[in-house]
N, C-alpha and C positions, 0 to 999 in steps of 0.2 A: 502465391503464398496466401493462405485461406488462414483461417482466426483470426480475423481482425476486428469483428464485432460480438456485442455482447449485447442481450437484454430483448426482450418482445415488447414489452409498450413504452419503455425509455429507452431508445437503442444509441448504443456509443462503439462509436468507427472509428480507430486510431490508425493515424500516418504516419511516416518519417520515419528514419535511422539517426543514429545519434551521430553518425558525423556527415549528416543529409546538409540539406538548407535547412530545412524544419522540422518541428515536431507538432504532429498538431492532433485535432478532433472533432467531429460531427457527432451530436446528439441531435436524435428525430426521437420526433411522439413527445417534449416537454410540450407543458400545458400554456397556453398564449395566456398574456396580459402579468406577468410574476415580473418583479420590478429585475431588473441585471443590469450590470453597467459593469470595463474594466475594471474599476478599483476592486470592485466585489469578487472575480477571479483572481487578480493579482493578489491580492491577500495570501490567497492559500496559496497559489505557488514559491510568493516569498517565507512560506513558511517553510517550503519543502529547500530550498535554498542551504547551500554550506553556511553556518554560524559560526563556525572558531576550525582556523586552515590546521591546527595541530590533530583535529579528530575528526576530519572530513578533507573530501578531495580538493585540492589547489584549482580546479578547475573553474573558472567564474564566467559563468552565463548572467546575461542581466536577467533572460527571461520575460521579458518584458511582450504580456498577451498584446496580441490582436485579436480582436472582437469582427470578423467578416460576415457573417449572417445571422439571419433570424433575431435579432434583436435591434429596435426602430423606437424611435426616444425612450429609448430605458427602459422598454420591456420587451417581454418575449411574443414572438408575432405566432408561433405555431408553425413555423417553419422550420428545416432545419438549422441548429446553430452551429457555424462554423469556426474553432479558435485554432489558435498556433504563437509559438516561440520560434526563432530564429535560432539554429545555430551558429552563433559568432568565437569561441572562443577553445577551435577546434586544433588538435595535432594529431595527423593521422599517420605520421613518419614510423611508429614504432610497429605499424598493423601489417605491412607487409611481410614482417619475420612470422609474425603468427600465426597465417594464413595457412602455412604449411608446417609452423611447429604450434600444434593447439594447446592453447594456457589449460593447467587441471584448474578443475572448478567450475571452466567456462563452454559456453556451446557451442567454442570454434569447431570441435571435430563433429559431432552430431548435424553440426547446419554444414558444414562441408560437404557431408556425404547427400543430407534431406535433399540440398539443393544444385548439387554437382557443381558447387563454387560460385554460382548466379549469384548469391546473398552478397549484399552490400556487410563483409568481415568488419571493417574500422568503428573502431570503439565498441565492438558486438553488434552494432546496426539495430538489427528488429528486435534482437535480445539483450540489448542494455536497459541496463536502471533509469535512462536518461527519459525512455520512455513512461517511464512514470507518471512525467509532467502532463500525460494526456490524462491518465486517470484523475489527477490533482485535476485537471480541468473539469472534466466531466461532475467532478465529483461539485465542484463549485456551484452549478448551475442547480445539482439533483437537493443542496443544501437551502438551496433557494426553495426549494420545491417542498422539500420535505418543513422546513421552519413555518412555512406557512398551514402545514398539518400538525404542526405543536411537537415537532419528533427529531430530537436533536441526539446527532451523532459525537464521541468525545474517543480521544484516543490515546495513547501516552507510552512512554517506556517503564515496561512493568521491570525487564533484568538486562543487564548488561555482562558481560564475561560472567557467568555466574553469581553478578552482584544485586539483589534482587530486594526494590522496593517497599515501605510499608506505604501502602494506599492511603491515604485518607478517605473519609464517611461517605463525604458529600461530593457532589459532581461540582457544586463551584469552589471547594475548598483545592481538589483535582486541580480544576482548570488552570486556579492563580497558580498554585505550588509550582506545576510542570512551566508556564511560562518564566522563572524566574531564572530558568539555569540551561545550558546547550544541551544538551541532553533528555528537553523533554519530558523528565520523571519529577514526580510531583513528592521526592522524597531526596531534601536538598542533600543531607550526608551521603545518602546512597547516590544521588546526583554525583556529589565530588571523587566517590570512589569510584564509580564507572569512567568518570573521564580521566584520571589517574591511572585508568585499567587499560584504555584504548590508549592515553598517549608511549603507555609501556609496550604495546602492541607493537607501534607501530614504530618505533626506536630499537625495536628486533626485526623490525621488516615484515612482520607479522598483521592480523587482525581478529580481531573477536566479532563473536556473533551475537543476537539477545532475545528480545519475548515484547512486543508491543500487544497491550490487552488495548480494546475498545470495547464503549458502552455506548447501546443505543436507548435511547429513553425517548418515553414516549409513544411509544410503537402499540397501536390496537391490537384487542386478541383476533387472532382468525387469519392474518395474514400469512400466507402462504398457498402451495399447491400442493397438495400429495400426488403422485410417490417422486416421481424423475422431475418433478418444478421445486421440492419442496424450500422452505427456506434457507435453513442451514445448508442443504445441499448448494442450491447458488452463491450463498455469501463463500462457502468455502472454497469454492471455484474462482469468483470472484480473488479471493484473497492469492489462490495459486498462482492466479495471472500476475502476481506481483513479482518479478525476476525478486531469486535469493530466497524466498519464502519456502519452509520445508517440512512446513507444519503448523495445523489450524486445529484450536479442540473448543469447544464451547462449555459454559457453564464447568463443574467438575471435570472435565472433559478425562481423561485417561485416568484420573485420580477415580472413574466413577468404578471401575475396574478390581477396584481391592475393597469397593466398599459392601455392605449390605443394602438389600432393596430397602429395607427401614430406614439406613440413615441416609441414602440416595433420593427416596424420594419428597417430593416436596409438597408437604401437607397443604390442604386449604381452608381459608380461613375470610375474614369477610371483615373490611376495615373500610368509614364510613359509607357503607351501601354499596362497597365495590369488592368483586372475588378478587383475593390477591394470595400468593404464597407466604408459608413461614420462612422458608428458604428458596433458594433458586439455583440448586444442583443442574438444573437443566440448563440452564443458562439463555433463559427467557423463550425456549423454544420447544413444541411435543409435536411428535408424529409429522415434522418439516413443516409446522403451525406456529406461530407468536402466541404466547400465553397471556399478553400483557402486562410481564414482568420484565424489567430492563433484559435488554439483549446484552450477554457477555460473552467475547469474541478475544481469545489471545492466539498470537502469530509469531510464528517461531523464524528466525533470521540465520541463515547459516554466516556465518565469517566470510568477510568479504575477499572472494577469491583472487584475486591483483593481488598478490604479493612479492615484496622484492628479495626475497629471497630462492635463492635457486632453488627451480624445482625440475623436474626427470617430467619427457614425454617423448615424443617420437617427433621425425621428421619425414613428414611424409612425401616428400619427395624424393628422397634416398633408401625411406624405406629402413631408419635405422635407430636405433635407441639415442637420444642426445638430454642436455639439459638445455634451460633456457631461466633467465631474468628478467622479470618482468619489469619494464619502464614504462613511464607514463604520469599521470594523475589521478589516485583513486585512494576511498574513504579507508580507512582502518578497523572504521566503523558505523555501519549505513543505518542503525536502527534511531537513532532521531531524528533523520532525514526519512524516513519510514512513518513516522508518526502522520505525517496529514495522505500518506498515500495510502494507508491502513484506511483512514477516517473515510475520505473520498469513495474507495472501492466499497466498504459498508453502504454509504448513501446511495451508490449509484445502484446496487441491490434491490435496497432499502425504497426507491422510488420507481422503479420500476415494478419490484410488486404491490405496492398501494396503488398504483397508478390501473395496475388490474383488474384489480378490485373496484374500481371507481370510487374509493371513498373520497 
C-alpha cells in the first residue's frame, strides 16, 4: 500500500489502521534544537477528541501520545520523530457483515477490489477518520516549527448543516469565541444552531456535513514553487488527504467565478513601509506563491457516512441487491473534530515549504 508519505524537507509517514494496535507517525527533515515535549502534542490531539457524545461518536480513545524518537531533553535532536496512540477502545464485531456488503459513502468496495481483500476492512483501517490523529501529530511538531518563524496557523467552523457563521475581525477575537462552545465556531448563536442541527440529525439516524475555514498569518511573500510544487496546489492536496473532505477553495475561491477581474482582483497599496492588499480575493496566494497576505483556506465536509438508517447496496458475495444498517459508534457530525486536523495539515504544508526555502 503506497501513500503514505507526504512532504520533501518535512516529511510525515503515517501508520496504523483504526482497529490496529496503533496509530502513529514519523516526521524526518524537522530542524534540531525546537523545544517539544508530550504535553505540547497532546494538546492538539485532545482537541481533536469527542466533546459532547450527543454530536460526535461514543467512541473514547484516551489517546494519550508516546513520544519514541528524536526528541532527547525537550528538544528535537534532528532525527526522525517517532509518535503514536494506542488503540484501546475498539469493536470490530460489526466489520465483518461489511466486508462483503460495502457501507455507501464508504471505501469498503473500492479498497476491496484495489487490494483484493488484503486491507485491514475494520473500522475502515487505512481509510478511517481515526487516522487523522497522525496528521494532528505531525501537525504539532510543524506548529512548533512554524511559531518560531512568527507564522501561526488558526482554524474554526465557518457552517454547519447550512448554518453559517458571522466571523469576527480579529484572529484573537476568533480564537476566544470558537473555544467557548463544542462546535468550534466562533459565532456562539450560530454555535447553538449547528448543534441543535446535528443533534436533529442524528435523532433521524442521519448526519450533516459543513465548511471549516483556516488562516495562516504570518507567512512571507515568496513561498512557494511553481508550477506542480506550487503552494495552494499542496495545501490542497494536503487538505484531500483528510478522509470526508470534498472540497477546498481559497480566498474568493468559486465565488471568484461570477465576479469581474476589477472587483476580483486585489489592488496594492503600501501600509507602514510594507506592500500589502486592499483586499485578498486571492486568498493570500498568486501564481502557487504567498503574497504575504493571510492565507485563507475553507474545507468542505460531506455528512458523515455511518448512518443508521437503512440504506441499499450489494452483497457481494451472492452477487445480489440487499440493504443493510449500519451499527457501531460514529459522529453525526465530524466538522469540529475537523478543526485541529484542518489546522495540522496547513502547518505541515506550511513548514515544509519554508523549510525549502531555508528561511
Amino acid at each position: 500500500m503506497s501513500g503514505n508519505s507526504i512532504g520533501k524537507s518535512f516529511m510525515v509517514t503515517c501508520f496504523g489502521e483504526s482497529h490496529g494496535k496503533c496509530v502513529g507517525v514519523v516526521v524526518d527533515g524537522c530542524p534540531l534544537g525546537l523545544e517539544v515535549n508530550e504535553e505540547i502534542i497532546q494538546r492538539e490531539l485532545d482537541r481533536r477528541r469527542p466533546r459532547l457524545e450527543r454530536v460526535s461518536t461514543s467512541r473514547r480513545e484516551e489517546d494519550k501520545v508516546q513520544l519514541l524518537s528524536g526528541v532527547f531533553m525537550g528538544r528535537t535532536t534532528g532525527a526522525p520523530i517517532t509518535m503514536l496512540v494506542w488503540n484501546r477502545d475498539v469493536d470490530s464485531t460489526p466489520y465483518d457483515e461489511y466486508r462483503w456488503k460495502p457501507r455507501p459513502g464508504h471505501a469498503d468496495y473500492p479498497a476491496l477490489i484495489r487490494y483484493g481483500g488484503n486491507n485491514d476492512y475494520r473500522g475502515g483501517g487505512r481509510f478511517s477518520g481515526r487516522l487523522t490523529a497522525a496528521i494532528v501529530m505531525a501537525g504539532a511538531i510543524a506548529k512548533v516549527y512554524l511559531q518560531a518563524k512568527h507564522v501561526e496557523v488558526l482554524a474554526y467552523t465557518l457552517e454547519v448543516a447550512g448554518i453559517r457563521a458571522q466571523v469576527p475581525p480579529t484572529p484573537s477575537d476568533i480564537r476566544e469565541r470558537a473555544s467557548r462552545n463544542v462546535m468550534s465556531c466562533p459565532d456562539q448563536e450560530a454555535a447553538k444552531r449547528m448543534e441543535k442541527a446535528v443533534e436533529a440529525a442524528r435523532e433521524e439516524g442521519d448526519s450533516v456535513g459543513g465548511i471549516v475555514e483556516c488562516l495562516a498569518l504570518g507567512v512571507p511573500p515568496g513561498v512557494g514553487d511553481p508550477i506542480f510544487d506550487s503552494l495552494d496546489a499542496d495545501l490542497a492536496k494536503m487538505l484531500f488527504d483528510i478522509p470526508a473532505v470534498k472540497g477546498v477553495e481559497f480566498g474568493s475561491g468559486f465565488g471568484a467565478a461570477r465576479l469581474k477581474g476589477s472587483e476580483n482582483n486585489d489592488p496594492y497599496r503600501l501600509q507602514d513601509g510594507r506592500v500589502v492588499t486592499e483586499t485578498n480575493n486571492s486568498g493570500g496566494i498568486l501564481g502557487g506563491l504567498s503574497n504575504g497576505m493571510p492565507i485563507i483556506v475553507r474545507v468542505a465536509f460531506k455528512p458523515t457516512p455511518s448512518i443508521s438508517k437503512r440504506q441499499r447496496t450489494v452483497d457481494l458475495k451472492r452477487m445480489e441487491e440487499t440493504e443493510l444498517e449500519i451499527k457501531g459508534r460514529h459522529d453525526a457530525c465530524i466538522v469540529p473534530r475537523a478543526v485541529p486536523v484542518v489546522e495540522a495539515a496547513v502547518a505541515v504544508v506550511l513548514a515544509d515549504h519554508i523549510l525549502r526555502l531555508g528561511l
